[in-house]
N, CA, C and O atoms as a GROMACS GRO file, in nm:
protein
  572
    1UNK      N    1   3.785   0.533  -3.086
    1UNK     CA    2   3.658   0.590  -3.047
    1UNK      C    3   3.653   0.736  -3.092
    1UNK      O    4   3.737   0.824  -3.072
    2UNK      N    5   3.529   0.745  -3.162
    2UNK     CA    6   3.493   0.922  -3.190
    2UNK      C    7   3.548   1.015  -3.072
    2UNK      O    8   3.526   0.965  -2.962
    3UNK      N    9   3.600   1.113  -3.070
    3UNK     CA   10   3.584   1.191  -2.992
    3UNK      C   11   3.468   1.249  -2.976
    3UNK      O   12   3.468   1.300  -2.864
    4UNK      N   13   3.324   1.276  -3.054
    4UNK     CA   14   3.235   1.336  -3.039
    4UNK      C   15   3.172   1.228  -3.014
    4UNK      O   16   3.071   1.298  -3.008
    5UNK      N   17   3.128   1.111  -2.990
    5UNK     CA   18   3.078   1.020  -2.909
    5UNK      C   19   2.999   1.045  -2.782
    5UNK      O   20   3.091   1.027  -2.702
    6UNK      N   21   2.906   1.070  -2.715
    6UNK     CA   22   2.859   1.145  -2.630
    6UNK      C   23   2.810   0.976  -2.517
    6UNK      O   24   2.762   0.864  -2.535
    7UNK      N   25   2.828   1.006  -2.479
    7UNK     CA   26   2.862   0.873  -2.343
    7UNK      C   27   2.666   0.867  -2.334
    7UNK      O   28   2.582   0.950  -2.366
    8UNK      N   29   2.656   0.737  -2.280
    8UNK     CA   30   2.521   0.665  -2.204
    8UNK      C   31   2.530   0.732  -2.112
    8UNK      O   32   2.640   0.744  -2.058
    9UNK      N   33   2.400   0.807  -2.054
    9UNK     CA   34   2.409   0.837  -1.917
    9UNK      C   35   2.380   0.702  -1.816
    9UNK      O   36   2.361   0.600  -1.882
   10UNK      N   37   2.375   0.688  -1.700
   10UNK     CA   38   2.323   0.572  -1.651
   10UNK      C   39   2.197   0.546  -1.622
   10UNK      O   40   2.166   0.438  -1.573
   11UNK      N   41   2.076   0.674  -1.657
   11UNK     CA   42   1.977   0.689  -1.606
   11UNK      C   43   1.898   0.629  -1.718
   11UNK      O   44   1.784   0.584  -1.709
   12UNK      N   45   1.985   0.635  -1.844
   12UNK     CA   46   1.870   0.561  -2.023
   12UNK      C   47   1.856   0.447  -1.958
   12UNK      O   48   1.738   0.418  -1.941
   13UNK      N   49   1.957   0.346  -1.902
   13UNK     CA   50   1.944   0.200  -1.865
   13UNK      C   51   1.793   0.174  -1.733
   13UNK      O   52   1.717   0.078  -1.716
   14UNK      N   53   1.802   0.307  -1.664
   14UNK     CA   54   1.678   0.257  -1.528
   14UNK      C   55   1.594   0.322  -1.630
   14UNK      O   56   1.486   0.264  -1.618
   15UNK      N   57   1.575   0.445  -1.762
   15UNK     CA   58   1.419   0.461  -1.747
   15UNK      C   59   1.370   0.357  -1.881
   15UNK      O   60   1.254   0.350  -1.920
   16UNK      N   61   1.464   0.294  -1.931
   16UNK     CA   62   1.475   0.215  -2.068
   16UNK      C   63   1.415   0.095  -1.984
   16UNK      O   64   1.300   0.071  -2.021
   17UNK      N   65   1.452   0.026  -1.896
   17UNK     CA   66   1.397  -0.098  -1.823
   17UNK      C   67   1.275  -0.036  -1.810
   17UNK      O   68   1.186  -0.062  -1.891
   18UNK      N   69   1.257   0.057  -1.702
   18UNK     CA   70   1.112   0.120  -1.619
   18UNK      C   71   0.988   0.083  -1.760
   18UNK      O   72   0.893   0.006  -1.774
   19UNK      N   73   1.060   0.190  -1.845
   19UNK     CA   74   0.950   0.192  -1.986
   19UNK      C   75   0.934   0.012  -2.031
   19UNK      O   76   0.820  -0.036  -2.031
   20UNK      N   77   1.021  -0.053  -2.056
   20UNK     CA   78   0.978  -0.166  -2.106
   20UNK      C   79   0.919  -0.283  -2.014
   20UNK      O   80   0.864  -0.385  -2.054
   21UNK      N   81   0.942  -0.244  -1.879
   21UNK     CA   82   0.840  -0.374  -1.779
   21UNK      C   83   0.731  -0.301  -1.800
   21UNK      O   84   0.659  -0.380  -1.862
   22UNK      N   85   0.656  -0.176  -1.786
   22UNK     CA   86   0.549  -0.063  -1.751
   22UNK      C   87   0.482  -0.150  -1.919
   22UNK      O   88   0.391  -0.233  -1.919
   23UNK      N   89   0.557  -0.102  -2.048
   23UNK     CA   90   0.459  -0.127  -2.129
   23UNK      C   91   0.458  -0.262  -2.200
   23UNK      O   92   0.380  -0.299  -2.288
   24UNK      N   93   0.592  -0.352  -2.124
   24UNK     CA   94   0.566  -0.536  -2.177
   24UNK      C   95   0.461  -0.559  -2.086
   24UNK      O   96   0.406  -0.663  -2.123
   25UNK      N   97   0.383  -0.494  -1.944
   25UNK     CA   98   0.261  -0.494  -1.858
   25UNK      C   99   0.140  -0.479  -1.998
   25UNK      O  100   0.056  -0.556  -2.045
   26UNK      N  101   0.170  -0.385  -2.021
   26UNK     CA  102   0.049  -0.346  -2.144
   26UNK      C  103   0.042  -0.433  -2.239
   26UNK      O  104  -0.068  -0.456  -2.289
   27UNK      N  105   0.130  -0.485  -2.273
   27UNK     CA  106   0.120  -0.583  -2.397
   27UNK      C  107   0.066  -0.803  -2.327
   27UNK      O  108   0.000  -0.896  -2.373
   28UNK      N  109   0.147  -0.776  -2.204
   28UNK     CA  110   0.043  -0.904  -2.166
   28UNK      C  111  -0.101  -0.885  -2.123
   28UNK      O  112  -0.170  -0.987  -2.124
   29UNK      N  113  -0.181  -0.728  -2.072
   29UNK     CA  114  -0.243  -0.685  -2.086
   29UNK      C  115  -0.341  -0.745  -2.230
   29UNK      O  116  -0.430  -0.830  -2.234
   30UNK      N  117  -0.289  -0.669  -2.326
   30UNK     CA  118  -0.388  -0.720  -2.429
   30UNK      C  119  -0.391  -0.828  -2.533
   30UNK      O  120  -0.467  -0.838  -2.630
   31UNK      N  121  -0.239  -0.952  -2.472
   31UNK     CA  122  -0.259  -1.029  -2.492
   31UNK      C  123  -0.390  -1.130  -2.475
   31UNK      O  124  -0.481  -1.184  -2.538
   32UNK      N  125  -0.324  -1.113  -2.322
   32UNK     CA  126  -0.514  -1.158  -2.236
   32UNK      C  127  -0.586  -1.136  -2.254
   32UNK      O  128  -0.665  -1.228  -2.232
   33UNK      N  129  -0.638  -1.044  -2.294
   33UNK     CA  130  -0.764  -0.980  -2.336
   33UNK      C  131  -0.811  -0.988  -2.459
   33UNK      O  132  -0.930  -0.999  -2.489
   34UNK      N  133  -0.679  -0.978  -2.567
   34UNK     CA  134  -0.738  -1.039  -2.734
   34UNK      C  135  -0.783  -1.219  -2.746
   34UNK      O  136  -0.855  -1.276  -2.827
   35UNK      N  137  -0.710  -1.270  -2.634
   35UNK     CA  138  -0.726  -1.372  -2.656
   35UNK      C  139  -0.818  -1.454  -2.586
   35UNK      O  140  -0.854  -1.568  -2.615
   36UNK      N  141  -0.857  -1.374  -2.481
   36UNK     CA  142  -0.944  -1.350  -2.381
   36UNK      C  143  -0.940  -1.481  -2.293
   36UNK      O  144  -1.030  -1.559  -2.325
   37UNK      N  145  -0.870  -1.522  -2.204
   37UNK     CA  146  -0.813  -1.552  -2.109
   37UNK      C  147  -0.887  -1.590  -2.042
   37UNK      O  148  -0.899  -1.487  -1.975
   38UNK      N  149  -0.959  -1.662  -1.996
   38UNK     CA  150  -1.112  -1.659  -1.894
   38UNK      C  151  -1.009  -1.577  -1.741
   38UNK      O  152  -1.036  -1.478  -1.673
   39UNK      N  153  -0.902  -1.663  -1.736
   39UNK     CA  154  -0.871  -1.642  -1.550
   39UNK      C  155  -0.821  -1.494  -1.571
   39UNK      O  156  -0.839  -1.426  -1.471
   40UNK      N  157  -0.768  -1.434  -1.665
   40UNK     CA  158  -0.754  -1.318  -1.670
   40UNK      C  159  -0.859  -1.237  -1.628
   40UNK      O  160  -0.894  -1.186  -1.522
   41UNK      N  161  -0.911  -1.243  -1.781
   41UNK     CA  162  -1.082  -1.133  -1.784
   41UNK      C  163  -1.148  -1.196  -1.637
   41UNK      O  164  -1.233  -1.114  -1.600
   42UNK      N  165  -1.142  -1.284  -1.562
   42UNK     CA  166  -1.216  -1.287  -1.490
   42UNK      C  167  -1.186  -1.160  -1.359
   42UNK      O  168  -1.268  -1.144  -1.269
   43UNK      N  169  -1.087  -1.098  -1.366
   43UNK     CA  170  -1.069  -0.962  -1.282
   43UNK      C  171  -1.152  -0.844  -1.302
   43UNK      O  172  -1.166  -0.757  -1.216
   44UNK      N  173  -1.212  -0.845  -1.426
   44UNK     CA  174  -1.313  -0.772  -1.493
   44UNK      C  175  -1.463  -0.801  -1.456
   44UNK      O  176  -1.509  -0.916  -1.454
   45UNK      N  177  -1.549  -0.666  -1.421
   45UNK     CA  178  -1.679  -0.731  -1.423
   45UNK      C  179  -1.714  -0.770  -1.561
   45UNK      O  180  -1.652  -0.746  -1.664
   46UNK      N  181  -1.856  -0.854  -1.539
   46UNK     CA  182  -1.919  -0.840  -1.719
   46UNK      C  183  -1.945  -0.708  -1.805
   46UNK      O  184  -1.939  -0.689  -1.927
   47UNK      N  185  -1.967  -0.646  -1.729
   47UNK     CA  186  -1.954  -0.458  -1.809
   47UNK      C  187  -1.843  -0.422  -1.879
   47UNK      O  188  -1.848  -0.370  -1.991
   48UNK      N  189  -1.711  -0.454  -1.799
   48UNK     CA  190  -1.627  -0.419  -1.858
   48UNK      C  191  -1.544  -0.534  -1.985
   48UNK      O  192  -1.499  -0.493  -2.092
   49UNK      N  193  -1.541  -0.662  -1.946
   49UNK     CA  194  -1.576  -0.754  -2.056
   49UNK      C  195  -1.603  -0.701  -2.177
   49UNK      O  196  -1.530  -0.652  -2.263
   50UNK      N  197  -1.772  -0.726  -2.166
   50UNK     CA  198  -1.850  -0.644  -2.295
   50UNK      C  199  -1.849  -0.562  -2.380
   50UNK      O  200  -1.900  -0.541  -2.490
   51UNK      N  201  -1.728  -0.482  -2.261
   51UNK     CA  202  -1.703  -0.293  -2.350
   51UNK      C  203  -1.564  -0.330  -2.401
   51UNK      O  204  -1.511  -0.243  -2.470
   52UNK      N  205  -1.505  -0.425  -2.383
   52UNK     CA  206  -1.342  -0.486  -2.420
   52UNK      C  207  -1.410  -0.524  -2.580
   52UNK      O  208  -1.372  -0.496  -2.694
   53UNK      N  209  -1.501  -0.585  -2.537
   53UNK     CA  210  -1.546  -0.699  -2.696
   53UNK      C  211  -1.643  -0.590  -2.779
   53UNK      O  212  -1.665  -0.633  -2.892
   54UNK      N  213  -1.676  -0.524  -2.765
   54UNK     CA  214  -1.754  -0.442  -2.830
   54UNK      C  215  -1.643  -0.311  -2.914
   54UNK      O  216  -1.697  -0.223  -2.980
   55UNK      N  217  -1.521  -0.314  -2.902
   55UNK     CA  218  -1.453  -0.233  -3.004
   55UNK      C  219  -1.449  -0.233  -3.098
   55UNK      O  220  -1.414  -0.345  -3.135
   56UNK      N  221  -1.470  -0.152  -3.199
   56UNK     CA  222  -1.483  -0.197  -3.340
   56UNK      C  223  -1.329  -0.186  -3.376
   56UNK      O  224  -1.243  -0.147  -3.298
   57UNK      N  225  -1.306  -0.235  -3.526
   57UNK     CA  226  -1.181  -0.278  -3.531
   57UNK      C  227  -1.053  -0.158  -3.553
   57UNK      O  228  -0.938  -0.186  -3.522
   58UNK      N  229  -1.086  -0.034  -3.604
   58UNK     CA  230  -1.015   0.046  -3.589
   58UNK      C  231  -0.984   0.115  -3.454
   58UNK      O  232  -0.916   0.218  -3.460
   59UNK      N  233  -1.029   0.069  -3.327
   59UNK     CA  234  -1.029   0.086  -3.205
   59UNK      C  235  -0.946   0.001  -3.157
   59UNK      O  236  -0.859   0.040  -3.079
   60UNK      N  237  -0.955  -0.119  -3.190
   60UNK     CA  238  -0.866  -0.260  -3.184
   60UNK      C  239  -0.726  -0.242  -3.251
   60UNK      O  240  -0.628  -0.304  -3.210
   61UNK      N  241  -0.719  -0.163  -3.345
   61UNK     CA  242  -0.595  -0.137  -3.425
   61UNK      C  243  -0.514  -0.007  -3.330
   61UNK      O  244  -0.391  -0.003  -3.329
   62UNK      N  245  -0.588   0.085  -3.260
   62UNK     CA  246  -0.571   0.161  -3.195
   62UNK      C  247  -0.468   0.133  -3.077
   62UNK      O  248  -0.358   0.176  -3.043
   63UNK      N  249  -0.541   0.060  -3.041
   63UNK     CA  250  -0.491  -0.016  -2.888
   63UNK      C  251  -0.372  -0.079  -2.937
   63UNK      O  252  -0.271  -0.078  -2.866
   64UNK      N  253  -0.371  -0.135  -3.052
   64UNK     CA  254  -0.266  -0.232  -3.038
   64UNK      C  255  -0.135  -0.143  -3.074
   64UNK      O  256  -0.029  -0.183  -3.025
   65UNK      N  257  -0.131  -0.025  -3.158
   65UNK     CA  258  -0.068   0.054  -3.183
   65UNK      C  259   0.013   0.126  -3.070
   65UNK      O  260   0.133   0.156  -3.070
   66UNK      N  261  -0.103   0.151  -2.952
   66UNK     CA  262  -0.039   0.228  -2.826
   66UNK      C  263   0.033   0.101  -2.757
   66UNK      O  264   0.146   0.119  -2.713
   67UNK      N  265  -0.008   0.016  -2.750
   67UNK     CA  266   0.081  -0.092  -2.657
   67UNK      C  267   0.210  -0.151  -2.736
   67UNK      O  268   0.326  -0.142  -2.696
   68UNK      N  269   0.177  -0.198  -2.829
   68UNK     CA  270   0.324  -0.278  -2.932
   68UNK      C  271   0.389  -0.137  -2.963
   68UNK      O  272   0.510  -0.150  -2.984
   69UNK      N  273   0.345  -0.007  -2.974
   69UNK     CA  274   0.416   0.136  -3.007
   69UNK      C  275   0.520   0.110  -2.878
   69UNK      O  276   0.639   0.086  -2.901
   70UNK      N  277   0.475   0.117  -2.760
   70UNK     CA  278   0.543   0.173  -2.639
   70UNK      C  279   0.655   0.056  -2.652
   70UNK      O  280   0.776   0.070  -2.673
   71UNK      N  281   0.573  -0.076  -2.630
   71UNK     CA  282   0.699  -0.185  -2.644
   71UNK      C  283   0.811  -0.142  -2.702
   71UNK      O  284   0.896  -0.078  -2.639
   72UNK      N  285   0.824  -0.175  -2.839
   72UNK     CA  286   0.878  -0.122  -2.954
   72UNK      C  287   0.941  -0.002  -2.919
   72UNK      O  288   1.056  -0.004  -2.964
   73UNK      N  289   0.912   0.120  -2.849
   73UNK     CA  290   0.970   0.265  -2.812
   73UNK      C  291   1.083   0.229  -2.686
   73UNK      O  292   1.197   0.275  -2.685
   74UNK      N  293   1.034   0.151  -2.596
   74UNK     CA  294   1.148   0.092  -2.520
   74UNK      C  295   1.247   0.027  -2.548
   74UNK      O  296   1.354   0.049  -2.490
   75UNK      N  297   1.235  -0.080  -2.656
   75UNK     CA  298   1.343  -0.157  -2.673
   75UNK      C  299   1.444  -0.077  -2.784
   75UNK      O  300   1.562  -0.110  -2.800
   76UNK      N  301   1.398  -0.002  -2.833
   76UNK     CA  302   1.467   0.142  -2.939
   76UNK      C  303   1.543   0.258  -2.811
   76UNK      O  304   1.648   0.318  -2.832
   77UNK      N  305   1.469   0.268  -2.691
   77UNK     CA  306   1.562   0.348  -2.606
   77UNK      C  307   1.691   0.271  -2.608
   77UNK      O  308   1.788   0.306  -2.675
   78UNK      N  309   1.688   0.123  -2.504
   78UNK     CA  310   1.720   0.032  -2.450
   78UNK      C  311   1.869   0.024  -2.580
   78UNK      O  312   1.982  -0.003  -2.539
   79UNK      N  313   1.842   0.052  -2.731
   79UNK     CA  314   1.944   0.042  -2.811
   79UNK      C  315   2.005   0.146  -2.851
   79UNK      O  316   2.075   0.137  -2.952
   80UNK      N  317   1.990   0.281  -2.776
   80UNK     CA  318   1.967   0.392  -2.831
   80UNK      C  319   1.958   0.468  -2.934
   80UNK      O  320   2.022   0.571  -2.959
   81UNK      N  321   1.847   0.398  -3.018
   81UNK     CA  322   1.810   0.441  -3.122
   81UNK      C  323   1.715   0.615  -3.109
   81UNK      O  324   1.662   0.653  -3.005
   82UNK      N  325   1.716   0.675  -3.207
   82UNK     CA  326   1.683   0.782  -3.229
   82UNK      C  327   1.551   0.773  -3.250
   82UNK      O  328   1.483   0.876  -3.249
   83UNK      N  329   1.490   0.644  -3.274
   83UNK     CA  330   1.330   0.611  -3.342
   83UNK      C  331   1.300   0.591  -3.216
   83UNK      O  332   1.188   0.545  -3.238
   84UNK      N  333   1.314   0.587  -3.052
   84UNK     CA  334   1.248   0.588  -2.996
   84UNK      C  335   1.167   0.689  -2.930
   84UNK      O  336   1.094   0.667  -2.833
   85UNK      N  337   1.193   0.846  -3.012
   85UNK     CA  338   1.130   0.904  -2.952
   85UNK      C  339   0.938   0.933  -3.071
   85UNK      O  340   0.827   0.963  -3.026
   86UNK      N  341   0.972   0.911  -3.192
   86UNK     CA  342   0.853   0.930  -3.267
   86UNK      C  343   0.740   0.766  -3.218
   86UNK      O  344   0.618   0.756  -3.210
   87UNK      N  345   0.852   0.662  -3.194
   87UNK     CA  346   0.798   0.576  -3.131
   87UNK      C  347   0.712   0.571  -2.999
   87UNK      O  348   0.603   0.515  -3.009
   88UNK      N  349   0.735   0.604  -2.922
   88UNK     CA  350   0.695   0.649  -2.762
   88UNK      C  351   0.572   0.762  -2.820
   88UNK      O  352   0.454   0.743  -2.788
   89UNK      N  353   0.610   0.868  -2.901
   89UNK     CA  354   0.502   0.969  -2.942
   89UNK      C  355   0.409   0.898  -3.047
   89UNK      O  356   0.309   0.969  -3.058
   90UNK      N  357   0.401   0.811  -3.112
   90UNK     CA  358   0.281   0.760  -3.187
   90UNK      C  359   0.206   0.662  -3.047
   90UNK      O  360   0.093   0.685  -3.004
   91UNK      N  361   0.275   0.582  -3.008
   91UNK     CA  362   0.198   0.515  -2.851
   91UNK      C  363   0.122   0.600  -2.780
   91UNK      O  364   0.004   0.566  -2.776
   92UNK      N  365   0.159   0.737  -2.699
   92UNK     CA  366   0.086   0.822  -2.659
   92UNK      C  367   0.020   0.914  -2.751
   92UNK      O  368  -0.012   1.023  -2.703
   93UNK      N  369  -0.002   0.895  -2.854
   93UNK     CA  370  -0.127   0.963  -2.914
   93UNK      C  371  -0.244   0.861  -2.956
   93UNK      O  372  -0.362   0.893  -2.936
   94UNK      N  373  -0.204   0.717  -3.026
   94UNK     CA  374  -0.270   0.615  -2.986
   94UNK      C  375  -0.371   0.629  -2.859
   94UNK      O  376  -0.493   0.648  -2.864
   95UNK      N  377  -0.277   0.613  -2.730
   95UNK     CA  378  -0.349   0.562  -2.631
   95UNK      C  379  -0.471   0.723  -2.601
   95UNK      O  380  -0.589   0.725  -2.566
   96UNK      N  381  -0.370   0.843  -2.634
   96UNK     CA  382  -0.526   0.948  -2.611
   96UNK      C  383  -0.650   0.963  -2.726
   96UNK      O  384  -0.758   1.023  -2.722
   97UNK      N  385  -0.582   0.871  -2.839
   97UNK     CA  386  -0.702   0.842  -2.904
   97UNK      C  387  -0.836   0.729  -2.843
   97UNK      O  388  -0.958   0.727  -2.859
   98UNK      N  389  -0.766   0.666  -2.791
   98UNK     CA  390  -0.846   0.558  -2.705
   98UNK      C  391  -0.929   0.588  -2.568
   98UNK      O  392  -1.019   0.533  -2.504
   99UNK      N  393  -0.853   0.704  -2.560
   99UNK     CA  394  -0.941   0.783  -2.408
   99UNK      C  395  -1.031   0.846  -2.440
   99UNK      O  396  -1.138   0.857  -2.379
  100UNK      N  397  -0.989   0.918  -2.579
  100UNK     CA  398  -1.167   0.992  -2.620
  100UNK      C  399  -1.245   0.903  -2.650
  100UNK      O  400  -1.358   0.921  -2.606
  101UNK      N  401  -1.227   0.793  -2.722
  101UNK     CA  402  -1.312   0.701  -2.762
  101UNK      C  403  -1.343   0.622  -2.698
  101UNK      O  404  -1.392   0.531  -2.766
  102UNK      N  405  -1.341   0.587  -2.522
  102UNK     CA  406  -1.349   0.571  -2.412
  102UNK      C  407  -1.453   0.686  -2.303
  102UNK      O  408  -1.526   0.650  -2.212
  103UNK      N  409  -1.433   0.802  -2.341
  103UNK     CA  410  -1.536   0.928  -2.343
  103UNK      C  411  -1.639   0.963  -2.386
  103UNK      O  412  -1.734   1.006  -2.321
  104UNK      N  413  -1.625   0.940  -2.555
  104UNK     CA  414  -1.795   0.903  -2.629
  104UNK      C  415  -1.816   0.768  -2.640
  104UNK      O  416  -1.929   0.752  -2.687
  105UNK      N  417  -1.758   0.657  -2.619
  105UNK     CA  418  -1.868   0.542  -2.568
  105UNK      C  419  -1.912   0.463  -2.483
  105UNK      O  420  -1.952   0.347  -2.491
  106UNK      N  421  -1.895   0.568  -2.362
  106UNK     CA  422  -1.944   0.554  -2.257
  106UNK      C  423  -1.828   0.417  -2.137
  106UNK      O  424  -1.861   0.360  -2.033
  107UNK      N  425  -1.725   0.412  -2.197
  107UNK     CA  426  -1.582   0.326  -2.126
  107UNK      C  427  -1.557   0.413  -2.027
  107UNK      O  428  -1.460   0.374  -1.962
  108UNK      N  429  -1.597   0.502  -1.991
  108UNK     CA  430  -1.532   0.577  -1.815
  108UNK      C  431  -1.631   0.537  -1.704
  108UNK      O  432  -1.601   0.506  -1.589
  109UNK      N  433  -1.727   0.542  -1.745
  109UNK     CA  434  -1.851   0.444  -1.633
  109UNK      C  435  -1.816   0.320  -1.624
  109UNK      O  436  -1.786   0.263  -1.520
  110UNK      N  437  -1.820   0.258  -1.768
  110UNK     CA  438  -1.792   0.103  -1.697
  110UNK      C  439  -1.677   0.049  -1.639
  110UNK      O  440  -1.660  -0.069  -1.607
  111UNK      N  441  -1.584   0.163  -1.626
  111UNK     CA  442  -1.448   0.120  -1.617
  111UNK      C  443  -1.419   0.211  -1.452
  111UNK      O  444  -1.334   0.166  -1.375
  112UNK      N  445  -1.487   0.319  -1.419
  112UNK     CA  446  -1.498   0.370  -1.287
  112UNK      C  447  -1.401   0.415  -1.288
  112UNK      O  448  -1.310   0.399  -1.369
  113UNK      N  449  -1.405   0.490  -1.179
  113UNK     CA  450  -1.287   0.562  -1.117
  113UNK      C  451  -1.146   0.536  -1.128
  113UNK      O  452  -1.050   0.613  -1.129
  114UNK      N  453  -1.158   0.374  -1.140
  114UNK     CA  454  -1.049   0.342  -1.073
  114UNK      C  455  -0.954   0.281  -1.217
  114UNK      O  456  -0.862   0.198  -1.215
  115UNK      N  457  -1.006   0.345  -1.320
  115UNK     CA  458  -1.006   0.293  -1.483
  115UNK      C  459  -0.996   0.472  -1.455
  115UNK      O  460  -0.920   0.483  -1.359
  116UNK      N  461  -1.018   0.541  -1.477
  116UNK     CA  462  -0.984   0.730  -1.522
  116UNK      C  463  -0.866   0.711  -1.415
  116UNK      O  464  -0.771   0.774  -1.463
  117UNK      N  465  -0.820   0.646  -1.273
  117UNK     CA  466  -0.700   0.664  -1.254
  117UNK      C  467  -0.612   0.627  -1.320
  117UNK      O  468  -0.546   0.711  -1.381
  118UNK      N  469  -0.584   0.495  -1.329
  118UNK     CA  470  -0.539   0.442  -1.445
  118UNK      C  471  -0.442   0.478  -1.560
  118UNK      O  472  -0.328   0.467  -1.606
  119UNK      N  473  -0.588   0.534  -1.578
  119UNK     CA  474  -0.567   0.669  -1.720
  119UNK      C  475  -0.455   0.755  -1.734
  119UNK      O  476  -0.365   0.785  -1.813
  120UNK      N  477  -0.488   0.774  -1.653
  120UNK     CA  478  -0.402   0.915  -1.563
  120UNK      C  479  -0.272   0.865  -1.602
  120UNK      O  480  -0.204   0.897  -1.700
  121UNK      N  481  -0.250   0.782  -1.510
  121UNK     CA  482  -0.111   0.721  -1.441
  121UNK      C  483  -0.050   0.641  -1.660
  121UNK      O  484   0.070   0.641  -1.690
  122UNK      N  485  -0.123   0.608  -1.730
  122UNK     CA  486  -0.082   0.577  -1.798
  122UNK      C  487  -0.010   0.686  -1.888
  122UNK      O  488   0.107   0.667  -1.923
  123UNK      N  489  -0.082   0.803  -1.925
  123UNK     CA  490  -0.072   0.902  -2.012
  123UNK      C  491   0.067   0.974  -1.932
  123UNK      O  492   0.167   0.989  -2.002
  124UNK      N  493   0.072   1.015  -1.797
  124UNK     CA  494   0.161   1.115  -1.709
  124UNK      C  495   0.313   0.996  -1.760
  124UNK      O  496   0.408   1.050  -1.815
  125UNK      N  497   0.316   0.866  -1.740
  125UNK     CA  498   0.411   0.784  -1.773
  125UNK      C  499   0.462   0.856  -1.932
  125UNK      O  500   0.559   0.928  -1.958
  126UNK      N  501   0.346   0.797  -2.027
  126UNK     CA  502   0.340   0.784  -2.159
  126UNK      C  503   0.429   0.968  -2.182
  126UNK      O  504   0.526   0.993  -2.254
  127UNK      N  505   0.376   1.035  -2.121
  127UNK     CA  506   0.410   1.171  -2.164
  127UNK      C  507   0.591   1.200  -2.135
  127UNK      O  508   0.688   1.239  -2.199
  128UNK      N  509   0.554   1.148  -1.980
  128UNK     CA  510   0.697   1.104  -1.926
  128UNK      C  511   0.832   1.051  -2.015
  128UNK      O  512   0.943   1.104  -2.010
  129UNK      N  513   0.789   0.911  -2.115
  129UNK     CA  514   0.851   0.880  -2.205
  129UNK      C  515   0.913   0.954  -2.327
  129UNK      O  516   1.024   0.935  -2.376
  130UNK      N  517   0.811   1.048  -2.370
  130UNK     CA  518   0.821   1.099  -2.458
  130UNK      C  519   0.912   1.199  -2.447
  130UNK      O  520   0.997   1.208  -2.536
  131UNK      N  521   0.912   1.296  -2.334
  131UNK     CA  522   1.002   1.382  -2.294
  131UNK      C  523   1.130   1.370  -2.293
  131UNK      O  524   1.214   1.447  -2.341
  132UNK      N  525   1.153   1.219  -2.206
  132UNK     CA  526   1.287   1.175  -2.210
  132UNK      C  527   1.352   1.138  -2.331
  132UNK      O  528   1.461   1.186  -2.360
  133UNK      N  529   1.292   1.052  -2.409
  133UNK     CA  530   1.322   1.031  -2.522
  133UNK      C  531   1.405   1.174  -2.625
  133UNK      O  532   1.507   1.204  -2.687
  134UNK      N  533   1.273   1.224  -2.583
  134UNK     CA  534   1.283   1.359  -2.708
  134UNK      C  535   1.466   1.428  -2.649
  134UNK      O  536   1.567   1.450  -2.716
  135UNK      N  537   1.442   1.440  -2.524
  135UNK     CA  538   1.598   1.541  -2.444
  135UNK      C  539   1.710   1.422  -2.503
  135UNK      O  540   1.816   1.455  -2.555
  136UNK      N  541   1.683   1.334  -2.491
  136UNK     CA  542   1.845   1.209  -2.512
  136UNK      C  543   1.823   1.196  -2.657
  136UNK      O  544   1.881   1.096  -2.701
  137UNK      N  545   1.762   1.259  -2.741
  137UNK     CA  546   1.796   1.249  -2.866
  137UNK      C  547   1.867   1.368  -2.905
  137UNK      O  548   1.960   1.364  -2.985
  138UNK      N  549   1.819   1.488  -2.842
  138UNK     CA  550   1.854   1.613  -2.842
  138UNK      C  551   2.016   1.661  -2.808
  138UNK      O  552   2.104   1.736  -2.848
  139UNK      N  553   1.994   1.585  -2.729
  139UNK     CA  554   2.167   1.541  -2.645
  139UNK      C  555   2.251   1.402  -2.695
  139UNK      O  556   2.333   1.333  -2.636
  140UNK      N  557   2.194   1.394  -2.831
  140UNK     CA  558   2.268   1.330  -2.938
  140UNK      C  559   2.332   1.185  -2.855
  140UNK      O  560   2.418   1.106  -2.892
  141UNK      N  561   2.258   1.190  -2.745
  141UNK     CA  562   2.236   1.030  -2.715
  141UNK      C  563   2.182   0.912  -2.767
  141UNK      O  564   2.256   0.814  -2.770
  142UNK      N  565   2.085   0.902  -2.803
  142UNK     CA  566   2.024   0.911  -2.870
  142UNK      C  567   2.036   0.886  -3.053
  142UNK      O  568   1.977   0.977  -3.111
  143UNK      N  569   2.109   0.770  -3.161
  143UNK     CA  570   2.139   0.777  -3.271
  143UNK      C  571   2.093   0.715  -3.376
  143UNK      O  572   2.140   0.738  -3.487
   0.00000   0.00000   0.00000
């Protein structure tokens, strides 16, 4: 064994899981929803439906980028690869591309309050990821 080998902390393994149930959530997320699921979408009013199907396709490429990004950024922690931190950072710029474009077309009304919490809670995670990532690469954990 290297002597410069820098040990797993035990905390990559809880936030490497955390990140990959949080964004394999996101990815059955828009499984259901690309494929559109009736018993799924049926948690959705018709407003929000409508505003799901009404993305145009570079919006659709968007989304799928922030969700299969994050996937993909977890299972790269999970190996400790070094690509999970540009990984995790293309997902969260994805997904704040999707919030402005959620801002000018009118997706924060139909999606309410309780869709801008959401939000919130997604990006504070997403940012969350990125941080960690970025320090355990820094700390040559990370290879």
């Amino acid at each position: 064994m290297n002597a410069m080998t820098v040990r797993t902390p035990w905390h990559l393994w809880a936030v490497g899981a955390l990140a990959l149930l949080w964004n394999g959530y996101g990815g059955f997320d828009y499984v259901m929803t690309q494929t559109q699921n009736a018993g799924y979408l049926a948690q959705f009013t018709e407003a929000q439906r409508a505003y799901f199907e009404s993305f145009p396709m570079w919006m659709e490429a968007v989304w799928a980028i922030g969700v299969w990004g994050g996937v993909l950024a977890s299972i790269l922690l999970l190996l400790r690869s070094k690509w999970a931190f540009p990984a995790f950072l293309a997902s969260l710029i994805a997904f704040a591309i999707s919030v402005v474009y959620g801002q000018m077309s009118g997706g924060n009304e139909v999606m309410g309050s309780t869709g801008m919490i959401f939000s919130a809670v997604i990006f504070l995670l997403g940012l969350g990821f990125v941080m960690y990532s970025r320090m355990m690469a820094r700390k040559g954990v990370l290879r």
